[in-house]
Structure formats: structure tokens, C-alpha cells
C-alpha positions as CSV (number, residue, x, y, z in Angstrom):
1,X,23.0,25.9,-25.3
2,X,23.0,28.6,-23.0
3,X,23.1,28.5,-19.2
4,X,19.7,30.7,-19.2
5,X,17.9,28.2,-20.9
6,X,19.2,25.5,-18.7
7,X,18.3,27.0,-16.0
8,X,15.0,27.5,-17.4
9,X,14.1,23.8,-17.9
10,X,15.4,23.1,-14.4
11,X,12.8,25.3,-12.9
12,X,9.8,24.0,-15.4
13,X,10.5,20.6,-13.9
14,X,10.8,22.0,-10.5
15,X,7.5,23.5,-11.0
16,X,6.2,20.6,-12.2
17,X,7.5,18.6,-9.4
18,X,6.2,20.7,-6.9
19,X,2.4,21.2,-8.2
20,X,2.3,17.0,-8.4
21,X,3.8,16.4,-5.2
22,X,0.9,19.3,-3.9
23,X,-1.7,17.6,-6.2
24,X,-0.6,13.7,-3.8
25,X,-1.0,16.2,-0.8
26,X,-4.8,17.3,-1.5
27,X,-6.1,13.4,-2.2
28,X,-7.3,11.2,0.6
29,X,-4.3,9.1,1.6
30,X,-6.7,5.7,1.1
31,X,-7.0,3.6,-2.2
32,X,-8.3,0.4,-2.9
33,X,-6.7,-2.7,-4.3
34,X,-7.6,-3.6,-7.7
35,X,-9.0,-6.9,-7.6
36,X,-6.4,-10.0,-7.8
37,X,-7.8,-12.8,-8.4
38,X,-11.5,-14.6,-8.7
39,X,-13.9,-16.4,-10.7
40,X,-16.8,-13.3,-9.9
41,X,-14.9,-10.7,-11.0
42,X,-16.2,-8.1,-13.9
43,X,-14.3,-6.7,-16.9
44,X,-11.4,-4.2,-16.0
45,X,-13.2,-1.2,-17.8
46,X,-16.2,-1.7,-15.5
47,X,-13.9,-1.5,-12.7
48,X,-12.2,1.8,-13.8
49,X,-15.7,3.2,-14.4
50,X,-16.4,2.2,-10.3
51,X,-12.3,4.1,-10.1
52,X,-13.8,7.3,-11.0
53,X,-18.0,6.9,-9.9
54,X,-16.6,6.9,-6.1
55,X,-14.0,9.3,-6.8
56,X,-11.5,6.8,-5.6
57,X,-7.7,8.5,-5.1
58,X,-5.5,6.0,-5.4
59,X,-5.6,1.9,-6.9
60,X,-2.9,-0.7,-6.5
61,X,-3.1,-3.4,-9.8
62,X,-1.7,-6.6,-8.5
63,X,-1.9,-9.0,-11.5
64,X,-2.6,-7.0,-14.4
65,X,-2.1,-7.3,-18.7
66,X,-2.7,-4.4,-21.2
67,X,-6.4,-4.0,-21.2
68,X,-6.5,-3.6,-17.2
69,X,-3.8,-0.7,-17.8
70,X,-6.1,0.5,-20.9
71,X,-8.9,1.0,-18.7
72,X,-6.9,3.1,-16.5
73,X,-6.5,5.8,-18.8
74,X,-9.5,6.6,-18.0
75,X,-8.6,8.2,-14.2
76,X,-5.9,10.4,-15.0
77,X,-5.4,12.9,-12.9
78,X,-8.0,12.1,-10.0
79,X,-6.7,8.4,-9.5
80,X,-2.9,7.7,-9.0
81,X,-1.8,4.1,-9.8
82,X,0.7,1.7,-8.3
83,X,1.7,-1.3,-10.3
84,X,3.2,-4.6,-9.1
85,X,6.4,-6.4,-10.4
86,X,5.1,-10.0,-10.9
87,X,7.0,-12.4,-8.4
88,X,7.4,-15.1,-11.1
89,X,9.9,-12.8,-13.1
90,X,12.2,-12.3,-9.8
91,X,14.3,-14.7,-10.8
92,X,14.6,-13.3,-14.6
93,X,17.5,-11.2,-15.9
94,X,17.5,-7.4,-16.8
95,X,16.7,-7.5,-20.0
96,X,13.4,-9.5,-19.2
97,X,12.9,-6.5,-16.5
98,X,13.5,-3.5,-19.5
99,X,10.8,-5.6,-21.5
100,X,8.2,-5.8,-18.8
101,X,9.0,-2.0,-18.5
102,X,8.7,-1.3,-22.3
103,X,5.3,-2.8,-22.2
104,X,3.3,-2.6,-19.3
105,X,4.6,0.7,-18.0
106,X,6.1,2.7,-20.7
107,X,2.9,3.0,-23.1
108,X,1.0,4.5,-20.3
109,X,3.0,7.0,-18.7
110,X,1.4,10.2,-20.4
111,X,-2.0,8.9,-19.8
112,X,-1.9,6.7,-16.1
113,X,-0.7,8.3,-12.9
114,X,1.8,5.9,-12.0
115,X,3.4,6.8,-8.9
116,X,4.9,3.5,-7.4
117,X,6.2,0.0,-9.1
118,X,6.2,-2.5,-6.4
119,X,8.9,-5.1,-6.5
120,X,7.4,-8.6,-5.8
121,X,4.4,-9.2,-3.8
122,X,5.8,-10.1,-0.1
123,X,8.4,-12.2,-1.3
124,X,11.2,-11.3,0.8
125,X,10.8,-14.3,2.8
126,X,11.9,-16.4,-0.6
127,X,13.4,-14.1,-2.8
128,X,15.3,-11.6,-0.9
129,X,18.2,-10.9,-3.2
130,X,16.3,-10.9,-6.5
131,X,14.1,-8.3,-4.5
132,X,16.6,-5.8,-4.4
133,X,18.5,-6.8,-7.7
134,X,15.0,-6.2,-9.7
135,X,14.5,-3.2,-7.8
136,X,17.6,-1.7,-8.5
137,X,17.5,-2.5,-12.2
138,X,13.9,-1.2,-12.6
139,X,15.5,2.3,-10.7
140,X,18.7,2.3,-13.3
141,X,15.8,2.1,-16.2
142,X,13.5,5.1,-14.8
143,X,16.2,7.5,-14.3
144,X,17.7,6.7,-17.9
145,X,14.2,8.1,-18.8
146,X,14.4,11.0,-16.0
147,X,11.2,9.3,-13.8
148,X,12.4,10.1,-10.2
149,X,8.9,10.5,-9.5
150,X,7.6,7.2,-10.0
151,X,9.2,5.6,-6.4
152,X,10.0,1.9,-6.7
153,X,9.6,-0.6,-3.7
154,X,8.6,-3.5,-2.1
155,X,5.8,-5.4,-0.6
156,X,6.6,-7.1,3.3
157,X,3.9,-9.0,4.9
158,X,3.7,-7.8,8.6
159,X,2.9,-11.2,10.0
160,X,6.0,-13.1,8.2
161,X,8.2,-10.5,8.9
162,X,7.8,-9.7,12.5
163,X,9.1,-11.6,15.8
164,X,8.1,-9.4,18.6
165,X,5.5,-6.9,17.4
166,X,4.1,-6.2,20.7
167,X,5.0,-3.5,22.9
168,X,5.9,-2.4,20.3
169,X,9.2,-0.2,21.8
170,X,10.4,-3.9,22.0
171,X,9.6,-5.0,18.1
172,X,12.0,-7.3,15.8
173,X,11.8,-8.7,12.4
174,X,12.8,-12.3,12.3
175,X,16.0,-12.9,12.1
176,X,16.8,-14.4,9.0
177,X,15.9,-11.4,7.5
178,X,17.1,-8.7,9.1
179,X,20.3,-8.6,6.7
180,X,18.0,-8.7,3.6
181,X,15.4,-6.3,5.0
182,X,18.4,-3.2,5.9
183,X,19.9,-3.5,2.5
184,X,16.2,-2.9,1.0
185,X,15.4,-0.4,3.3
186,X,18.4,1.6,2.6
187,X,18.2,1.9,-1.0
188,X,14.9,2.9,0.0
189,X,15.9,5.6,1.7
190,X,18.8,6.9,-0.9
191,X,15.6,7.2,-3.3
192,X,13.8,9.1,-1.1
193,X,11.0,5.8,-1.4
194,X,8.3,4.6,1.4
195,X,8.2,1.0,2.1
196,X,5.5,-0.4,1.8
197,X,3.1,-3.3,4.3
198,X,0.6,-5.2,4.5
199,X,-1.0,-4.9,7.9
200,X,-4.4,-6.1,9.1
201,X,-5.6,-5.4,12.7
202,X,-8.1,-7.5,11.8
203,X,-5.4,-10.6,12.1
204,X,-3.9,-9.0,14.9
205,X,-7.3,-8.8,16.9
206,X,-7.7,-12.4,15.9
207,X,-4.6,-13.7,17.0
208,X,-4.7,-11.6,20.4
209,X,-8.6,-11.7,21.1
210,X,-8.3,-13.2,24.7
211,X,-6.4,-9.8,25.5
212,X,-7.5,-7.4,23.4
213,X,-10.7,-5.4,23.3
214,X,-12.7,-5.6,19.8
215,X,-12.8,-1.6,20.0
216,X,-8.9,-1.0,20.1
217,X,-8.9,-2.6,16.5
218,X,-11.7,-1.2,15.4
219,X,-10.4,2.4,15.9
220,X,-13.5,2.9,18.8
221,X,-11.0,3.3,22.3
222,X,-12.0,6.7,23.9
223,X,-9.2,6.0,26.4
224,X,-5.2,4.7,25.1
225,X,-5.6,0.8,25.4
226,X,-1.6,0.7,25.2
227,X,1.1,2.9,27.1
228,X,4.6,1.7,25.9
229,X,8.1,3.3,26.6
230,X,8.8,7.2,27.2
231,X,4.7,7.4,27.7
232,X,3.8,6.5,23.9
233,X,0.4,6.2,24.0
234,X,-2.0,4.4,22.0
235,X,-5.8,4.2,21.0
236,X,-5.7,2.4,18.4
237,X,-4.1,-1.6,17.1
238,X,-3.0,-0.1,13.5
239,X,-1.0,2.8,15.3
240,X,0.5,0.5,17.4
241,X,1.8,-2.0,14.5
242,X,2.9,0.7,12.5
243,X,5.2,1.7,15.3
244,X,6.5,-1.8,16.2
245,X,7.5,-2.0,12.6
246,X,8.8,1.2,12.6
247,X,10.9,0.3,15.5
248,X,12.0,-3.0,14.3
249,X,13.0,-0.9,11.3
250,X,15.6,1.0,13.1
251,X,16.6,-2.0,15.4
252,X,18.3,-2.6,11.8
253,X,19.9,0.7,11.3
254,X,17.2,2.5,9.4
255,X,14.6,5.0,10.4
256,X,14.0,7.9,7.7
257,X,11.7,5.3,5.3
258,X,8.2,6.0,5.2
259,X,5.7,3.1,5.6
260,X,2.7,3.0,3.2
261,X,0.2,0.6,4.3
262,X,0.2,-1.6,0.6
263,X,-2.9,-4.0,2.1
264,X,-5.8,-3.4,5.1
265,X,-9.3,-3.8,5.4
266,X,-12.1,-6.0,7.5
267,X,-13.6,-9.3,5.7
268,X,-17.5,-9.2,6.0
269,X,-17.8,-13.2,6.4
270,X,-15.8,-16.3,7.1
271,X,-13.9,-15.2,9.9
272,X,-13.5,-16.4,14.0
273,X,-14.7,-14.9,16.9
274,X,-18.0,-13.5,14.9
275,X,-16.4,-10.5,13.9
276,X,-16.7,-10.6,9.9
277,X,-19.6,-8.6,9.9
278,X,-20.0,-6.4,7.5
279,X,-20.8,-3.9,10.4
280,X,-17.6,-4.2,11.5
281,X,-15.8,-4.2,8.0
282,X,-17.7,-0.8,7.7
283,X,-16.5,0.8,10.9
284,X,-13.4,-0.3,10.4
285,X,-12.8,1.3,7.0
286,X,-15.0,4.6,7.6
287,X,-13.1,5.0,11.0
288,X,-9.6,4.1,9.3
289,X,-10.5,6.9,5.9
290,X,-11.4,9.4,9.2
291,X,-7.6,8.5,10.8
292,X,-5.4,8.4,8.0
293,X,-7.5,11.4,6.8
294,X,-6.2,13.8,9.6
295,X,-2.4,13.2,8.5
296,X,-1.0,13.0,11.8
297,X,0.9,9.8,11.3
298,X,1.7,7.8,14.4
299,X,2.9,8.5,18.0
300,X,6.3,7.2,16.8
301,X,6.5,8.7,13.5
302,X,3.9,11.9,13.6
303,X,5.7,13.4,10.3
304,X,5.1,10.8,8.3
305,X,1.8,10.8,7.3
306,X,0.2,7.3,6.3
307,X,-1.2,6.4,2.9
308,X,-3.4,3.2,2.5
309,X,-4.9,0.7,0.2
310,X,-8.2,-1.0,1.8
311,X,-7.9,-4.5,0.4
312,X,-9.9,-4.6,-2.0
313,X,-12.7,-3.6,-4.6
314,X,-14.9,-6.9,-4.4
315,X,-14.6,-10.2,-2.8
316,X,-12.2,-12.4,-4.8
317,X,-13.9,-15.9,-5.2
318,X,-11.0,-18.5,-5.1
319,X,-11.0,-22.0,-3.3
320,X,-7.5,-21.8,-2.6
321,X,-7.9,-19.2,-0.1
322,X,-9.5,-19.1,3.4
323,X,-13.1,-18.1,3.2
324,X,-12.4,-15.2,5.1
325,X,-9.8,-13.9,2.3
326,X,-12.6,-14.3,-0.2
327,X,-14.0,-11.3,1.4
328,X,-12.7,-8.3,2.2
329,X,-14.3,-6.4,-0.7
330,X,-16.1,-3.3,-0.2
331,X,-18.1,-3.2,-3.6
332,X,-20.6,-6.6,-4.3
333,X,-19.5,-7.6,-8.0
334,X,-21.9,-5.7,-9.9
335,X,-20.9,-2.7,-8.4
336,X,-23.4,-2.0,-5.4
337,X,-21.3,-1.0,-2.1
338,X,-21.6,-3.3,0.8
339,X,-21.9,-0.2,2.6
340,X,-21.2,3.5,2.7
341,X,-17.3,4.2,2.3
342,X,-16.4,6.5,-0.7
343,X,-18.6,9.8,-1.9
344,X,-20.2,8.7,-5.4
345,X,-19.2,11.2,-7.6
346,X,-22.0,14.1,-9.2
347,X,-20.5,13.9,-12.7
């Protein structure tokens, strides 16, 4: 095979490379969860129609079998997908991580956008080492089939995982998991992968009402609510979490991974301190679609640009949750929004 040729495959991919990474660039930076869980929740192929009607960028599948990922061929190229590595098969050895592979994720690649496979569903607290084992052996079985664009990571709940996330120049994870959380982050980084979080300003508002205005978490401060160290200034609560964990993130010895917000959003009912309203879970999300929309990142990390996924589609039903949880959806179940959020498509 001549070195022409070679050369001439290496810059097809290239190419290709480049007009994907462009095509991430031009979408909004905000998806929405695809429903877990629920007794109210209708067919998958109704909920990929709703995908594409509000021209929705970007979905994150939770719990998912083959007919959810059938319906998602549907939304190829407008909606990018990220799929989760179920928590129960942690534990499970490699070849039971090549089989979920071969069938939930290989039969779809030429027809669903799959940009990131999530490693367990913020189970580092439990199942740190099988975290990073899974992860690397889901890595060794993408590049044996050349995927480096499909990123694989993890999910780390903010709350569980941080000690001190306020100022946050002075943010630390717990400490039991500092160990586990800089070996994750550093393969992380080798693969060139964002990290990914669930954070809620919503909770943190909650938790810090007495001393915290309602408008700092709802994106609505004119003035900065926060001045931390070296005059970092800050107008709104999401900002200022993403930098604490950013910070607590290099108070382990790593600061060049990316954070991707994997979970945020505003319940509409159940709540304390009557804010679930669903006026509030609308300015919340329309101000948070206008802030990640602008790309600027943080005042800590102002080149790394922010994507998000708005948890989630509809209220999940389920008694084993807080009410509260039930209802962070932004679509009712049969597909009427709770209020203006995404463009409906003309087509």
C-alpha cells in the first residue's frame, strides 16, 4: 500500500473529524434527559418524535433496551446521543462489558449520534474501582474499532462528592474519594474526555436559602452576589459550583478536564420554600439555555465552554422518590410543554 494512499485516508478522517467536531460547535450546548423511570411515561418512539418536533440538540438515555435506541435512529444528525453504562453490570467482567457493547451500542453507530458512554450513574461513592476498570475496558473496545470520537466517562453527583463547595477558591471533595476521583480524572484527561455532573442550584438554593437570594440561582443578579479570591466574580449559583468543583478538581492534581453538566433543571411542584413553580422552573431553564448559549464558560474556566442536560423530558412518576424529583419535566406526558423552552420545529 503506498504511502500516498495512506496519507490520503489519514486526511479523510481528519476531515471528517473536523466537520463533526464543527457540526457539536453549531448546536445549543443544552439537551434533555431521556426519561428514567415512571409509571406516566409514553412509548420511546413518541419520545423521539418530541427529540426532533422541538429540535432538541442533544439527549442523555439513562435506562434504555433496543427499541428506545430504535427510536433514536430517527434524530441522526440534528440530535447527538449519550448513553449510560448500567450500574448493576459494574461489578461484571469484560466480556459482559464487550457484550453490552455488541448490542446496545454497536448496531446503532451508523444510524445514532453517539457521542459519550457514561460509566455508571454517580456511583463513585460505592463503586469507585469498577468505575474506572469498566471505563477503561469500554475505551480498549472503541479504539480496537477506531471510535476516538465517542468520549467515555463518568457520572459524579455534586452534593455527595463535595466537602466545602462554598467560596468556592476554598472547595474539596470528600475525602475518601479524593484517591478514586484523580485516577478517574486523569484517564479522563489522557482521552482528551469531559467529566461529567450533576449539579442543581435548585438544591443549593434550598440548602442555603437563609443566605442566599432566590435571584442568584435563578440566573436574575444584575450585580455579582459572590466575590471570591483574586476578584472572581460571580452573578450567578451554577457559575459558582462549577468553579468550586473545578477547584476541588485541581486540589487533586488535575485541571485540563472539562465539566459537562450530565443533570440540572427546576422541579415545578413538591419542593420547600415555595419555589417549585413552574414560573420558576421556566426562568430557570430559559435563563440557563441564554447562559450556556453564549459559550463563555465560567470565571474560572472561561475556555471551556459548558454543555448541559436539563433533567428531564417529563415528570417521572415513582413513589420511591421525593415528590419534588417527580417533577422536573419540562414536557406534560402527552407531549404539551409546561412552558416555552425549545423552538418547535417548521418541518
Amino acid at each position: 500500500m503506498g504511502s500516498s494512499f495512506v496519507w490520503a485516508v489519514v486526511l479523510v478522517v481528519c476531515a471528517a473529524a473536523t466537520a463533526a467536531e464543527a457540526d457539536t460547535r453549531s448546536k445549543s450546548p443544552v439537551g434533555v434527559c431521556f426519561p428514567l423511570k415512571g409509571t406516566n411515561l409514553p412509548p420511546a418512539d413518541r419520545t423521539a418524535e418530541l427529540l426532533h418536533k422541538y429540535k432538541i440538540p442533544r439527549t442523555m438515555v439513562f435506562a434504555f433496551n433496543n427499541s428506545v435506541m430504535r427510536s433514536l435512529r430517527t434524530l441522526k444528525p440534528e440530535t447527538s446521543v449519550t448513553v449510560m453504562f448500567p450500574n448493576e453490570h459494574l461489578k461484571s467482567q469484560d466480556s459482559v462489558v464487550r457484550w453490552w457493547l455488541s448490542n446496545y451500542v454497536d448496531p446503532y453507530l451508523n444510524e445514532v449520534d453517539i457521542n459519550y458512554i457514561v460509566v455508571g450513574d454517580k456511583a463513585i461513592q460505592d463503586n469507585s474501582a469498577d468505575v474506572l476498570r469498566v471505563m477503561k475496558a469500554v475505551r480498549r473496545v472503541l479504539d480496537k474499532k477506531f471510535l476516538g470520537r465517542v468520549k467515555v466517562t463518568t457520572l459524579f453527583d455534586y452534593d455527595k462528592t463535595m466537602n466545602t463547595p462554598y467560596p468556592p477558591s476554598r472547595a474539596t471533595f470528600i475525602q475518601k474519594a479524593n484517591n478514586d476521583i484523580s485516577d478517574i480524572l486523569r484517564f479522563l484527561r489522557n482521552q482528551g474526555a469531559p467529566l461529567m455532573v450533576s449539579v442543581y442550584p435548585y438544591l443549593g438554593y434550598v440548602h442555603n436559602s437563609l443566605s442566599m437570594h432566590l435571584d442568584f440561582a435563578l440566573f436574575k443578579s444584575k450585580k455579582p452576589v459572590l466575590t471570591d479570591t483574586f476578584n472572581v466574580k460571580y452573578y450567578n449559583l451554577l457559575d459558582a459550583m462549577v468553579d468550586a468543583f473545578y477547584r476541588a478538581m485541581e486540589r487533586v492534581g488535575v485541571s485540563k478536564v472539562p465539566i459537562v453538566i450530565g443533570e440540572i433543571g427546576w422541579p415545578t411542584a413538591g419542593g420547600e420554600h415555595n419555589v417549585t413553580t413552574t414560573q420558576n422552573a421556566a426562568i430557570f431553564n430559559q435563563n440557563l439555555l441564554k447562559h450556556l448559549g453564549v459559550r463563555k464558560g465560567t470565571p474560572k474556566k472561561p475556555q471551556f465552554a459548558i454543555e448541559a442536560y436539563i433533567r428531564s423530558l417529563y415528570d417521572e412518576k415513582d413513589k420511591s422518590i421525593h415528590r419534588s424529583y417527580q417533577s422536573f419535566g419540562i414536557f406534560e406526558a402527552n407531549g404539551n410543554p409546561k412552558y416555552p423552552l425549545f423552538k418547535k420545529s417548521s418541518n
